[in-house]
C-alpha positions as CSV (number, residue, x, y, z in Angstrom):
1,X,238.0,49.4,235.1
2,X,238.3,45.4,236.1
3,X,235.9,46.1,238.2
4,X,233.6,47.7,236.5
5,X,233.6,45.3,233.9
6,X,233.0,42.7,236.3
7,X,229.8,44.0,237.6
8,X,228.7,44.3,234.1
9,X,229.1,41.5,233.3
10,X,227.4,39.9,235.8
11,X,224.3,42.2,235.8
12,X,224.3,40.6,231.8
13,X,224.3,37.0,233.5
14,X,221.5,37.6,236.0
15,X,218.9,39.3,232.9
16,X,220.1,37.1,230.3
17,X,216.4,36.0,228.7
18,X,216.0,32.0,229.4
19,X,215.6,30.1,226.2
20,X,212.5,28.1,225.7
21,X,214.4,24.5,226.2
22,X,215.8,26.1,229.8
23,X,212.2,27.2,230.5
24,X,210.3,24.1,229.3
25,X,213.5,22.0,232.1
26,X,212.6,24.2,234.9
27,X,209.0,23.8,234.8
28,X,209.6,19.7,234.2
29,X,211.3,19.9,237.5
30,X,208.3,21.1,239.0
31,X,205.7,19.3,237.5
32,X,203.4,17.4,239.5
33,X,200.0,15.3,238.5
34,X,197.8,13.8,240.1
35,X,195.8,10.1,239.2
36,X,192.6,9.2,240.3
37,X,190.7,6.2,238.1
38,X,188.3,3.5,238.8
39,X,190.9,1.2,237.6
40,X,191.1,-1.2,240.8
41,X,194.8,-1.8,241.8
42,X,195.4,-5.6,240.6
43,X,195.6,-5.0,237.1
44,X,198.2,-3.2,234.7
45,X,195.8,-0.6,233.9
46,X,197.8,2.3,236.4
47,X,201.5,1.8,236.3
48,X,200.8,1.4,232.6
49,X,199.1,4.9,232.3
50,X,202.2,6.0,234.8
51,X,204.8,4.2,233.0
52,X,203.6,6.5,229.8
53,X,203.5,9.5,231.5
54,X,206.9,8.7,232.8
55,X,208.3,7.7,229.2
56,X,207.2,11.5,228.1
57,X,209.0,13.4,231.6
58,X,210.8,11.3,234.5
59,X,210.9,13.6,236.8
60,X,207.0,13.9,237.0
61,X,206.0,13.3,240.5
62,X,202.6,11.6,240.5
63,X,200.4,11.2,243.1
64,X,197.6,8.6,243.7
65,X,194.3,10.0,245.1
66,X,192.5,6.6,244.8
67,X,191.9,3.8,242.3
68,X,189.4,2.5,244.1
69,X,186.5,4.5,242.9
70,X,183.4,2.1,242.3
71,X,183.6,1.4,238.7
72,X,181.4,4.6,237.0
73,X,180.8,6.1,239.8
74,X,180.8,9.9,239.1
75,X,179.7,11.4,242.4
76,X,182.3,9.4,244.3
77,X,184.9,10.4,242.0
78,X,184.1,14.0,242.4
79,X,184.1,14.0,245.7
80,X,187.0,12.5,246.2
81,X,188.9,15.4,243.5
82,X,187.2,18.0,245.1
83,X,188.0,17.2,248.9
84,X,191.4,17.6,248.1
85,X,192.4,19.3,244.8
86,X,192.9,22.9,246.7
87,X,195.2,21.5,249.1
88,X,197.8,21.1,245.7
89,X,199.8,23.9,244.7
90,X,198.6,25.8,242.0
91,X,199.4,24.6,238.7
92,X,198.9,20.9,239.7
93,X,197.3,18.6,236.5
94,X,195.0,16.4,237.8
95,X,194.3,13.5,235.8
96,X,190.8,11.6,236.2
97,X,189.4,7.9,234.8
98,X,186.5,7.4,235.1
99,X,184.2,5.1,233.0
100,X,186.8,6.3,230.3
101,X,186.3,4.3,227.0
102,X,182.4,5.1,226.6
103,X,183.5,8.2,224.6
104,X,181.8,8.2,221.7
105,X,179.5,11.2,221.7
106,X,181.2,13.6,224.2
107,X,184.9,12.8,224.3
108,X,187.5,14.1,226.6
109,X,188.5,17.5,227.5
110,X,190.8,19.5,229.8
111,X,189.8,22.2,231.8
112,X,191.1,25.3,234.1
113,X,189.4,25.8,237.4
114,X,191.0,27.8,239.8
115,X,194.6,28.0,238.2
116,X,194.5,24.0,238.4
117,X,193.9,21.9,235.2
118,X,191.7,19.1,235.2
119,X,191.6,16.5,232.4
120,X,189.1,13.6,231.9
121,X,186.3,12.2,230.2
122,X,183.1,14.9,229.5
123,X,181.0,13.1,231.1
124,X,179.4,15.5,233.5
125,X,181.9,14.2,236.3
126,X,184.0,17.4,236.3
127,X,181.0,19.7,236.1
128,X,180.7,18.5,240.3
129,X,183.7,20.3,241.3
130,X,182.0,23.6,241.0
131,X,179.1,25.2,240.0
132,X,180.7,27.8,237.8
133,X,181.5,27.4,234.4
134,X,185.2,26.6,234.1
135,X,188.0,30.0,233.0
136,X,189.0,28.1,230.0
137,X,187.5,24.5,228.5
138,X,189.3,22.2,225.7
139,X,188.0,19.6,223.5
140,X,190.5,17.4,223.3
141,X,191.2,16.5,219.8
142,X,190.0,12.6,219.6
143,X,192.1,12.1,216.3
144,X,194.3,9.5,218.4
145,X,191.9,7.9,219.6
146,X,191.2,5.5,216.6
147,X,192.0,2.0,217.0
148,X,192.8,2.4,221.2
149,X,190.6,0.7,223.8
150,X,192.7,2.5,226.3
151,X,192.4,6.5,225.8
152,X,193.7,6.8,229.1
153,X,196.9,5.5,228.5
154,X,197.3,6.8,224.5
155,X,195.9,10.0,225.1
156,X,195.0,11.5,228.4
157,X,198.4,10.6,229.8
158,X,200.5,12.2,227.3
159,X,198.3,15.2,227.4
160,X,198.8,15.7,230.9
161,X,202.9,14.7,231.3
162,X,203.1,17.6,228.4
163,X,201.0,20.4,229.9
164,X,202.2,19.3,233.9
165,X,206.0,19.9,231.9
166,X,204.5,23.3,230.1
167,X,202.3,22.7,227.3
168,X,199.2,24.8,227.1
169,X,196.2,23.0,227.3
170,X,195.3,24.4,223.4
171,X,197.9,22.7,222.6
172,X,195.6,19.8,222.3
173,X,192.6,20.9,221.2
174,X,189.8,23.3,220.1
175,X,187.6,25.9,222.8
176,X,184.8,24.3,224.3
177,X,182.1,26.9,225.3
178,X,180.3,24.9,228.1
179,X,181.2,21.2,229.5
180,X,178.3,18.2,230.3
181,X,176.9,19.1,233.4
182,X,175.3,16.7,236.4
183,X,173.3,17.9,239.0
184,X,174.7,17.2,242.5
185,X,172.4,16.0,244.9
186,X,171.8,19.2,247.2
187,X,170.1,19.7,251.0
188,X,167.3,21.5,251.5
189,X,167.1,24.5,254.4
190,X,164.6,26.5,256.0
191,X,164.6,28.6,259.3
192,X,162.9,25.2,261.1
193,X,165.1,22.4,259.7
194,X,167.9,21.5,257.1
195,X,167.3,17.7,255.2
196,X,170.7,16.5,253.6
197,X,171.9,13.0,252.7
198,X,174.9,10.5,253.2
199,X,177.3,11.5,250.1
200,X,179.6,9.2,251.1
201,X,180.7,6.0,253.5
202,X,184.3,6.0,254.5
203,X,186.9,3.5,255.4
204,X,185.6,3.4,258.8
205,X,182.0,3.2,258.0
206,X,181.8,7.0,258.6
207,X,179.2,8.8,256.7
208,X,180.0,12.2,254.8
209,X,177.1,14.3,254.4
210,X,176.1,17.1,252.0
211,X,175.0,19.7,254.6
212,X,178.1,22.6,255.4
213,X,178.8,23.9,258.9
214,X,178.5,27.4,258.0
215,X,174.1,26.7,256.9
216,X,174.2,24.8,260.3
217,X,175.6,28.0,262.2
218,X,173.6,30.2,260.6
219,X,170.1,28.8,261.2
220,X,171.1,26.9,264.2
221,X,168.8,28.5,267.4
222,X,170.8,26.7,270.1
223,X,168.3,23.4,270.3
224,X,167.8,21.3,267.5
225,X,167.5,17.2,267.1
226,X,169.5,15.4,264.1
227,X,167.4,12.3,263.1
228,X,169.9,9.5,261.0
229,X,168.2,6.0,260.5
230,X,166.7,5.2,264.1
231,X,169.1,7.3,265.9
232,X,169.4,11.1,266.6
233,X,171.6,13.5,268.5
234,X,170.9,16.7,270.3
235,X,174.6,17.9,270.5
236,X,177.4,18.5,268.3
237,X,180.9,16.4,268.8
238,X,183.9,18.1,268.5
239,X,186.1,15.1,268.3
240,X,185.8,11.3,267.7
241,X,186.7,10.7,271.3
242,X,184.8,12.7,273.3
243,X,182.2,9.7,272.8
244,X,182.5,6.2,274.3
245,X,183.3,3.1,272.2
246,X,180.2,2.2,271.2
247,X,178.5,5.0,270.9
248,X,177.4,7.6,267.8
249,X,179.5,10.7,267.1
250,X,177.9,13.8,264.9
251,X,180.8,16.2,264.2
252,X,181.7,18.9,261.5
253,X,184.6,17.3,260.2
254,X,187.6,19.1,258.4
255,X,185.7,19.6,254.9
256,X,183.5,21.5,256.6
257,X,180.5,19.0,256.5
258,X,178.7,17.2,258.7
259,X,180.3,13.2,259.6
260,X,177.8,11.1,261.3
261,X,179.4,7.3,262.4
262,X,180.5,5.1,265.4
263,X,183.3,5.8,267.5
264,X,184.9,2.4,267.0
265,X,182.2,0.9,265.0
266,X,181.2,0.4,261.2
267,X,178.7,3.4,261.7
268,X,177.1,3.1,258.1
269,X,176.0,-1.0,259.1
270,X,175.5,-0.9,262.3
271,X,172.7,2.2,261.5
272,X,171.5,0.4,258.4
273,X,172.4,3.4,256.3
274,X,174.2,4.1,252.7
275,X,174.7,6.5,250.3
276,X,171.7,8.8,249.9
277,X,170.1,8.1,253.3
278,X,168.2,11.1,254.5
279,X,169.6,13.3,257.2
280,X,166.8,15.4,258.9
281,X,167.9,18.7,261.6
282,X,164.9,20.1,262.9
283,X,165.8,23.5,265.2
284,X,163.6,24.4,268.1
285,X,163.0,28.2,267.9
């Protein structure tokens, strides 16, 4: 009958309901965000947006993607967030400053995009991480944002330490039925060539381009020429190696777009090219 009672009792333990205090700890343990601004990294601006995101949960883990955007610039920004936000688990609150006091007309809201939340300015800049309309879209309630020159800090950080610990994003606002939108600069493809541009220039002078492997494959004939500044290639690299010092590389890098530099070499200077240069593939049917 001990016995009996025993397992009983433990079968109660294992399906007691969690309260919402328990449930709220669990997921704070968990909670992850991550940071990317066009703050710079010499002034107070970042630790002071972590230090208050800190304040609200200290066992956030926060992750810098870069605070080196060039100051407003939305493309870069978006490219950055989008090259890397899938590679987060799910769930992850991704925080983004960008040009983030001009917010007089369109304000800031938080979004839902494939089960990870996004929160930033409306400024168009989130609208570049996919063409689709977002599941769910907030307008963050500007009510605290009287009196601050840094929404950032008194209200975007809070707002992301509460819903990376639990908090539903309407929690903080009203439904938004469609967010600002910017148009990304696309390529262009027909069966005889593909024209894309430089979207970005790395570290390494390496240039990014807008034009995917899998348009490439599908139009590509066997023999085609890829014309960048007063260069052009005739094969595609598989590696940064396999070409000497020196020399240019074309490959399909592991975004799944086309990289075009130097192996060695500040490619984007030494070819005289930046971002928007044209890329021109012409295929030889």
């Amino acid at each position: 009958m001990n016995s009996i009672y025993g397992v009983k009792n433990k079968f109660l333990i294992l399906f007691t309901p969690i309260t919402k205090i328990e449930k709220f700890n669990r997921l704070a343990l968990m909670a992850l965000i991550t940071f990317t601004s066009d703050f710079g990294e010499r002034d107070f601006y970042v630790p002071a947006v972590k230090a208050k995101m800190l304040s609200i949960n200290p066992q956030l883990t926060i992750v810098d993607i870069s605070h080196r955007i060039e100051p407003y610039n939305t493309a870069q920004a978006a490219f950055l967030l989008k090259s890397v936000y899938k590679d987060f688990p799910k769930g992850t609150v991704h925080l983004l400053a960008l040009n983030a006091t001009d917010v007089k007309k369109d304000g800031f809201i938080a979004i839902k995009h494939e089960e990870h939340i996004f929160i930033g300015p409306n400024n168009g800049v989130l609208s570049l991480l996919s063409e689709q309309e977002p599941g769910i879209a907030v307008q963050l309630t500007d009510a605290h944002l009287q009196g601050t020159t840094f929404p950032t800090k008194d209200l975007l950080a809070p707002i992301a330490a509460k819903v990376a610990s639990g908090a539903a994003i309407h929690d903080f606002g009203g439904p938004l039925r469609s967010i600002k939108r910017m148009i990304g600069r696309q390529f262009k493809a027909t069966r005889q060539e593909i024209v894309g541009h430089v979207l970005q220039i790395d570290n390494y002078g390496n240039m990014l381009t807008n034009i995917p492997k899998e348009v490439f494959d599908l139009l590509n004939p066997g023999r085609f020429t890829i014309r960048f500044g007063r260069e052009e290639a005739t094969s595609i690299n598989h590696s940064y190696e396999e070409v000497d010092n020196g020399d240019c590389f074309v490959l399909f890098n592991s975004l799944g777009i086309m990289e075009i530099g130097i192996n060695q070499g500040h490619g984007a200077e030494l070819l005289g090219l930046r971002v928007d240069s044209p890329i021109y593939i012409n295929f030889e049917n």
